[in-house]
C-alpha positions, 0 to 999 in steps of 0.5 A, spaced: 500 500 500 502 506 499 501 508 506 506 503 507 513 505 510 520 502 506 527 501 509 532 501 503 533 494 500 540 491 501 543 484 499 549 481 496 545 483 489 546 490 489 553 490 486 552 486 479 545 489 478 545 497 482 551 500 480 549 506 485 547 508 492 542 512 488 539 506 484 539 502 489 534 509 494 530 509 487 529 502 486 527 502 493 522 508 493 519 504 486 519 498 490 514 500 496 511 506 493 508 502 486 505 505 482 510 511 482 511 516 478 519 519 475 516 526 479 514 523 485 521 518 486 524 525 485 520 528 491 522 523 495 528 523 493 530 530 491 534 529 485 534 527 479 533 520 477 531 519 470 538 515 469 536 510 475 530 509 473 533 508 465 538 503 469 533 499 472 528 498 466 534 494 463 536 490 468 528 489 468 527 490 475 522 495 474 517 496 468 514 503 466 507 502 466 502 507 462 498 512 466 490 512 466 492 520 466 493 524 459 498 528 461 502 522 465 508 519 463 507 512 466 508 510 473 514 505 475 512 498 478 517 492 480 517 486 476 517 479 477 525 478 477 525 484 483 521 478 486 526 472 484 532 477 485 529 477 493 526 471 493 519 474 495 513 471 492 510 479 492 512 485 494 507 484 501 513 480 504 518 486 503 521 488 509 518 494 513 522 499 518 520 502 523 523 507 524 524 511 517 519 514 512 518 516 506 
């Protein structure tokens, strides 16, 4: 849900399929807050992170998905190798920090 609280994602994954501290806030954001759109990852994050967001719709762990909005540019949404990758059956089961949100 999007009232859901995130923790940033960790694991041995991160330095072959992330390439930064950046990709990895973004796919995190992206993971938690779905669907979500590129000005709405940045607010979070307060930067720009269209090339993050490039980054992880190759590595295909995320997808961009058409927005019902016109003037929308797609919303992002984690993919089912996001799930392979944390051994989740859904993002339901995503670990959910107490004390950080965003």
């Amino acid at each position: 849900s999007s009232r859901r609280r995130h923790t940033r994602l960790q694991g041995d994954w991160s330095s072959d399929v992330c390439s930064s501290d950046l990709v990895i806030e973004v796919l995190s954001v992206v993971a938690y807050k779905q669907p979500i759109d590129r000005t709405a990852v940045e607010t979070i994050l307060g930067q720009d992170v269209a090339s993050s967001l490039r980054q992880l719709v190759k590595r295909r762990l995320i997808a961009r998905v058409e927005s019902d909005d016109a003037a929308g540019d797609g919303k992002f949404i984690t993919t089912s190798r996001f799930l392979e990758l944390f051994r989740l059956e859904s993002v339901d089961e995503l670990p959910v920090a107490e004390d950080q949100a965003l």
